[in-house]
MDTraj code that builds the backbone (N, CA, C; nanometers):
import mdtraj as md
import numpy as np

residues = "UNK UNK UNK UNK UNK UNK UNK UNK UNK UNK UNK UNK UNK UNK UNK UNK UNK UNK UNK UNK UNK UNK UNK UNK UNK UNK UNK UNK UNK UNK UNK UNK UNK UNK UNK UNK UNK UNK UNK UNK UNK UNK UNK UNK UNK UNK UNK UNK UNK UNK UNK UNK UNK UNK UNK UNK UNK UNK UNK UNK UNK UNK UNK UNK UNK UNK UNK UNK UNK UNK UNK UNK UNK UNK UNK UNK UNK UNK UNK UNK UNK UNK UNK UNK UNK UNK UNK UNK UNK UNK UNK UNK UNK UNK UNK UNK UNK UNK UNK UNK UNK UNK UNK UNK".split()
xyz = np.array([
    [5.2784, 1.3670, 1.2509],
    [5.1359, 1.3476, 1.2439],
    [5.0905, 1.2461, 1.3475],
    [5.1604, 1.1801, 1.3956],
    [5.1404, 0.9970, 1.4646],
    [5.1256, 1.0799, 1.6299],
    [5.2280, 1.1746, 1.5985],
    [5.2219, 1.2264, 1.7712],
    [5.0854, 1.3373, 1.8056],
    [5.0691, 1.4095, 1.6977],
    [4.9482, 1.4836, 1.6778],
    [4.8305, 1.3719, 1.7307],
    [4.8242, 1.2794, 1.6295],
    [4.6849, 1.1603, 1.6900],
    [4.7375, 1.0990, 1.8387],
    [4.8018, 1.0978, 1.8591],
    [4.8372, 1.0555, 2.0157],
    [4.7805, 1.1434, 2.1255],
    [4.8403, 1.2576, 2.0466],
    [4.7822, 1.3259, 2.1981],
    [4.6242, 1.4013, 2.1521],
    [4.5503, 1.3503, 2.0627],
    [4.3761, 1.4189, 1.9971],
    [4.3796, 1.2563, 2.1063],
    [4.3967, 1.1582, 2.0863],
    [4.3239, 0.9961, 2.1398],
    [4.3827, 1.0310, 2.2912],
    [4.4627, 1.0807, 2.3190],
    [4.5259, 1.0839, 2.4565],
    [4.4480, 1.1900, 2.5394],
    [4.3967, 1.3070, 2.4643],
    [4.3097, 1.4122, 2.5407],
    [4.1960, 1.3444, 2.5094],
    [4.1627, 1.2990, 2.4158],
    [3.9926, 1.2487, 2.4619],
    [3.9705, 1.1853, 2.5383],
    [4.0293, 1.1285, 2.5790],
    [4.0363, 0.9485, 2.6626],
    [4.0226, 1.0481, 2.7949],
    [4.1173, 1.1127, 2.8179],
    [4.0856, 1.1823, 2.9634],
    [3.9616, 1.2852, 2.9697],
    [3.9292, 1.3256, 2.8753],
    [3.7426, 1.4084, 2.8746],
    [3.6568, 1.3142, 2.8754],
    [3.6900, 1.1917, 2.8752],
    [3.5877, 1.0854, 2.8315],
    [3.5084, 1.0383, 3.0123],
    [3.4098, 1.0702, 3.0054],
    [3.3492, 1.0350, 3.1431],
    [3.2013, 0.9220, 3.0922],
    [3.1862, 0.8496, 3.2186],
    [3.0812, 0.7630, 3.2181],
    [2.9367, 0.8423, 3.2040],
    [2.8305, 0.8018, 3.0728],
    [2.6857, 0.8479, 3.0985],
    [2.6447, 0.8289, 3.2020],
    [2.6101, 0.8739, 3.3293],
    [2.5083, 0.8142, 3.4694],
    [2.3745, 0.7799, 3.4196],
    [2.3099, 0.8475, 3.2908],
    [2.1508, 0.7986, 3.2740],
    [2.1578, 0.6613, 3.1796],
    [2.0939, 0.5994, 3.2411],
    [2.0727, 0.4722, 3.2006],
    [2.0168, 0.4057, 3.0747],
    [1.8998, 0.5236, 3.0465],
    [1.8198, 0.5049, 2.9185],
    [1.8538, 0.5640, 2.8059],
    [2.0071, 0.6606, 2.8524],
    [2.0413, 0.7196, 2.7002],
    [2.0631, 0.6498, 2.5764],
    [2.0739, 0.5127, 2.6188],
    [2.0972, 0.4426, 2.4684],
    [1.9536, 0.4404, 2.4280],
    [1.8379, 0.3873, 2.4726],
    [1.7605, 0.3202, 2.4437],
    [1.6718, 0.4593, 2.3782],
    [1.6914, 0.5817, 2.4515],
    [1.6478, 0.6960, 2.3820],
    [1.7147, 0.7587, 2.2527],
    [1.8293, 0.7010, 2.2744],
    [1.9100, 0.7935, 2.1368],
    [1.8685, 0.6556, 2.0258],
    [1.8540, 0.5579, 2.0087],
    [1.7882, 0.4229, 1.9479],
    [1.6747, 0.4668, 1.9131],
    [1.5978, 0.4968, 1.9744],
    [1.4648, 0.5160, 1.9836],
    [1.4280, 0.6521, 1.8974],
    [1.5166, 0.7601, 1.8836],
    [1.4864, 0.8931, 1.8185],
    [1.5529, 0.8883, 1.6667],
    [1.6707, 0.7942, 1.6526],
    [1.6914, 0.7603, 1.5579],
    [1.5967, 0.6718, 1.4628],
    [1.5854, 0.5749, 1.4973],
    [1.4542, 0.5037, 1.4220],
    [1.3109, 0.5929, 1.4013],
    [1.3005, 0.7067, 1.5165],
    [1.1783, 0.7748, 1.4622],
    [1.2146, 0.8982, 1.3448],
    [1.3702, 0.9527, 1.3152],
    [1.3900, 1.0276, 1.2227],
    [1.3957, 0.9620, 1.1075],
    [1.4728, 0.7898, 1.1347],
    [1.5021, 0.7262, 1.0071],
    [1.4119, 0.6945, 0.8701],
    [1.2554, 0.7015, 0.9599],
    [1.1481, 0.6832, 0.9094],
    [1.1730, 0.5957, 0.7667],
    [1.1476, 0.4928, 0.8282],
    [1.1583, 0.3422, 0.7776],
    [1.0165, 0.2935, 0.6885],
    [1.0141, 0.2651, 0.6038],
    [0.9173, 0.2236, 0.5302],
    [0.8719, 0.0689, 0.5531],
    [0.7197, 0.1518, 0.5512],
    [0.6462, -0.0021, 0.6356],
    [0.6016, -0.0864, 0.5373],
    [0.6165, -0.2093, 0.5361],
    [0.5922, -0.3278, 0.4610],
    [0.4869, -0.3298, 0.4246],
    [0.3961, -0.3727, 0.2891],
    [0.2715, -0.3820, 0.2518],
    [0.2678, -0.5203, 0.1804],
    [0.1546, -0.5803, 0.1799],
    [0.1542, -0.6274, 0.0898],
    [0.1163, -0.6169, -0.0620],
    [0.1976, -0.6442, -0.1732],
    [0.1869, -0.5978, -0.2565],
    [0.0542, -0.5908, -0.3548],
    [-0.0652, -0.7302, -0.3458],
    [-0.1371, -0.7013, -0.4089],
    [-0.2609, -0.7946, -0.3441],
    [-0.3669, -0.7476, -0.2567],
    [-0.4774, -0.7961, -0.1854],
    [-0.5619, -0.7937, -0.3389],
    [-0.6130, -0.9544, -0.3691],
    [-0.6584, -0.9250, -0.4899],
    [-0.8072, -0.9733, -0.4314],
    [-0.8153, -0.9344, -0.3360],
    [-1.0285, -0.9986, -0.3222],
    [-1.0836, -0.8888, -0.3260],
    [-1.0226, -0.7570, -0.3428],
    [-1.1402, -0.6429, -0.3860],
    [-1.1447, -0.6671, -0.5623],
    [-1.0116, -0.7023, -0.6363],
    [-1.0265, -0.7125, -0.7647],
    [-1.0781, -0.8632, -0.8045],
    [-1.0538, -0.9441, -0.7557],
    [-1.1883, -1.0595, -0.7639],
    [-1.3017, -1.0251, -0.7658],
    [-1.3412, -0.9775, -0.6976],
    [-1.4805, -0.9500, -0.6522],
    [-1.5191, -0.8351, -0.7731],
    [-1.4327, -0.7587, -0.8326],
    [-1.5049, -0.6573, -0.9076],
    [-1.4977, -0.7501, -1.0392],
    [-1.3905, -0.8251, -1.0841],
    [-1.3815, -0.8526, -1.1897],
    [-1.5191, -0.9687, -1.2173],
    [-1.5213, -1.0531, -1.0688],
    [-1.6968, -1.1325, -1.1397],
    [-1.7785, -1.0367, -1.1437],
    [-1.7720, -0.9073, -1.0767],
    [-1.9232, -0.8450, -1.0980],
    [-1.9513, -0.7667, -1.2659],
    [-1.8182, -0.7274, -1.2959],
    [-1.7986, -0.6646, -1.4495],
    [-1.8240, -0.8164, -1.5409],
    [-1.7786, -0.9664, -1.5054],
    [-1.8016, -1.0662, -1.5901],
    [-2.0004, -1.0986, -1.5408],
    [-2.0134, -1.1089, -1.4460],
    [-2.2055, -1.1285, -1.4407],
    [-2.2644, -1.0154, -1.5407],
    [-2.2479, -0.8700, -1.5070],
    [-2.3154, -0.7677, -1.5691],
    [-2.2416, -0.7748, -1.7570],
    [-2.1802, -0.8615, -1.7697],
    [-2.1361, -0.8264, -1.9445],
    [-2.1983, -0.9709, -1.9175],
    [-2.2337, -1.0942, -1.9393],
    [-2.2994, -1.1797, -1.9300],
    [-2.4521, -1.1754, -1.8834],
    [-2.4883, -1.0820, -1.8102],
    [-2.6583, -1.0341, -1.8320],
    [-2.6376, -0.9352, -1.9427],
    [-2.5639, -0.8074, -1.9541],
    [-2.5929, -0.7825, -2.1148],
    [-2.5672, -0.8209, -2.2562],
    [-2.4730, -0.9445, -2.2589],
    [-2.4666, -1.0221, -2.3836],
    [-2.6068, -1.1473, -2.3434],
    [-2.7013, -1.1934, -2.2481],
    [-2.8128, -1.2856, -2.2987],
    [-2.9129, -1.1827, -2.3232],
    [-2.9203, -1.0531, -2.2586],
    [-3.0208, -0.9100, -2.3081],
    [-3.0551, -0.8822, -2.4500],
    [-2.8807, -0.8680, -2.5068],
    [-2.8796, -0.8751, -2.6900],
    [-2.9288, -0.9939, -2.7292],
    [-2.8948, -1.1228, -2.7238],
    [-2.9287, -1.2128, -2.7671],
    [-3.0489, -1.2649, -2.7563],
    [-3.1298, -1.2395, -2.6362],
    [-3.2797, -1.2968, -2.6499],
    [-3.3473, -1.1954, -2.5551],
    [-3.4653, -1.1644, -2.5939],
    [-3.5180, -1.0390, -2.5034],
    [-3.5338, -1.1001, -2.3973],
    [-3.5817, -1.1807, -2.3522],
    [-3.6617, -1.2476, -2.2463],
    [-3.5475, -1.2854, -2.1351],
    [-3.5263, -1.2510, -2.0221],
    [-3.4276, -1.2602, -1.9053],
    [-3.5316, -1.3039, -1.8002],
    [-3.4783, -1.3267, -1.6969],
    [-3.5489, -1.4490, -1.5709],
    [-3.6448, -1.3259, -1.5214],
    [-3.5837, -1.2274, -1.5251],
    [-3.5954, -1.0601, -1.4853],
    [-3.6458, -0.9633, -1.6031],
    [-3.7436, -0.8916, -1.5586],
    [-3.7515, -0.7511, -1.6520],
    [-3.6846, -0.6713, -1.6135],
    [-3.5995, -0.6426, -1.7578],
    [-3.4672, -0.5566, -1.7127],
    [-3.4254, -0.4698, -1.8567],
    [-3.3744, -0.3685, -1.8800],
    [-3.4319, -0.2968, -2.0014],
    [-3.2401, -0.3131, -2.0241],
    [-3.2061, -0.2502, -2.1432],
    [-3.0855, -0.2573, -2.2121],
    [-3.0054, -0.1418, -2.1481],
    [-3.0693, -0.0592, -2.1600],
    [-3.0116, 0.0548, -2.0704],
    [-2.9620, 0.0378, -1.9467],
    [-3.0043, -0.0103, -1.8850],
    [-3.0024, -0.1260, -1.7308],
    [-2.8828, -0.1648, -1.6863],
    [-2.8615, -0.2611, -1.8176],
    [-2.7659, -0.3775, -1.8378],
    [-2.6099, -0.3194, -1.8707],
    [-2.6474, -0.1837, -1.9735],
    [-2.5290, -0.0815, -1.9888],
    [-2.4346, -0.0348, -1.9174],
    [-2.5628, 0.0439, -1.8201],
    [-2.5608, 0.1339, -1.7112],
    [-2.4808, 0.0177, -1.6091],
    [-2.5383, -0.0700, -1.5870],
    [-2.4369, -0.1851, -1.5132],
    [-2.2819, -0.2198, -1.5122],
    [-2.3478, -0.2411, -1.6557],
    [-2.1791, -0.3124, -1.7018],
    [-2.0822, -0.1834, -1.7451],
    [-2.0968, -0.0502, -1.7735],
    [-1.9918, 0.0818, -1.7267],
    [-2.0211, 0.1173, -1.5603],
    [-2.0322, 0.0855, -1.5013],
    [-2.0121, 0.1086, -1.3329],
    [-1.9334, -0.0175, -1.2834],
    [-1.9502, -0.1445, -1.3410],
    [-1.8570, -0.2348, -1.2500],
    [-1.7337, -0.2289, -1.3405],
    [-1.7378, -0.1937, -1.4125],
    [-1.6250, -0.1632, -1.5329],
    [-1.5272, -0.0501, -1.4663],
    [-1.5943, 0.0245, -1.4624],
    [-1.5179, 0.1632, -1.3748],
    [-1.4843, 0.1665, -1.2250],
    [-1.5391, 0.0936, -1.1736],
    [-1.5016, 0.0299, -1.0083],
    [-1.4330, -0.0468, -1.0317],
    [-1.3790, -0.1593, -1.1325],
    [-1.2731, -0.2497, -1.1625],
    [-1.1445, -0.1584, -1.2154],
    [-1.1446, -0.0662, -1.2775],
    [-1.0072, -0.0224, -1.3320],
    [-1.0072, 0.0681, -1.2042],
    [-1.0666, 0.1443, -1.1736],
    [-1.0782, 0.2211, -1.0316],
    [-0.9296, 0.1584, -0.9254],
    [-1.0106, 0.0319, -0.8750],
    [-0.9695, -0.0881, -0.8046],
    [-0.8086, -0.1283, -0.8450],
    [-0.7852, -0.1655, -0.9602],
    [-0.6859, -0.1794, -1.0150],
    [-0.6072, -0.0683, -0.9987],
    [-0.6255, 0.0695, -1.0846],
    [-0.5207, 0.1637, -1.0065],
    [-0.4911, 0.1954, -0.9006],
    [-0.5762, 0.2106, -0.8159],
    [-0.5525, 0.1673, -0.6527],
    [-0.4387, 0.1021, -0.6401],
    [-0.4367, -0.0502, -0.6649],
    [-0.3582, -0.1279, -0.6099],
    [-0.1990, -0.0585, -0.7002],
    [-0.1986, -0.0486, -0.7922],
    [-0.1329, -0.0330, -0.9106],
    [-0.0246, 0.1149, -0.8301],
    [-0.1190, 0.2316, -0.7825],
    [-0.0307, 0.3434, -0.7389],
    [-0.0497, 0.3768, -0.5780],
    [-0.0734, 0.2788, -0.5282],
    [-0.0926, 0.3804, -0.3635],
    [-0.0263, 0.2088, -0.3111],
    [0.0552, 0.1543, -0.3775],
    [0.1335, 0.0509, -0.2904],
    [0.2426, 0.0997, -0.1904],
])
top = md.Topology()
chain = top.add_chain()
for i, resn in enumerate(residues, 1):
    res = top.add_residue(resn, chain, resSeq=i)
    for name in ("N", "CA", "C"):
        top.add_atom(name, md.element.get_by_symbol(name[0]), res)
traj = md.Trajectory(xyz[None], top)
């Protein structure tokens, strides 16, 4: 078997010739990393879109809990209003959240 691998390493060595192109490494490097398709770094959780929704769902449930509690607001503004408010920043906040939650 030892003489078998002698002469497979002994005939290659003599088929073995120098690349003349210069950039074959940097191309065969280069096509590998574009098949390897490498996963690009994210960061895991940009929380100033969910800041930002979570005060707007805490203002709009805080204008409709002083709405219940005393009619009179700085603003004429009806209950329905205040509803209609506070289920839209409500739903742009969990929205927001799954976002971050499944498309990381």
């Amino acid at each position: 078997m030892k003489e078998f691998d002698n002469k497979i390493k002994s005939h290659v060595k003599a088929n073995m010739s120098k690349i003349e192109d210069e950039t074959f490494t940097s191309r065969l490097v280069a096509r590998y990393l574009l098949t390897r398709k490498e996963k690009v770094k994210k960061v895991f959780f940009n929380f100033e879109a969910l800041i930002f929704w979570i005060v707007a769902v805490l203002i709009s449930i805080a204008l409709l809990t002083v709405k219940l509690i005393n009619e009179t607001v700085f603003f004429e503004i009806q209950l329905k209003h205040c509803l209609i408010l506070t289920s839209l920043t409500l739903t742009a906040l969990i929205y927001k959240w799954l976002e971050k939650i499944y498309c990381v």
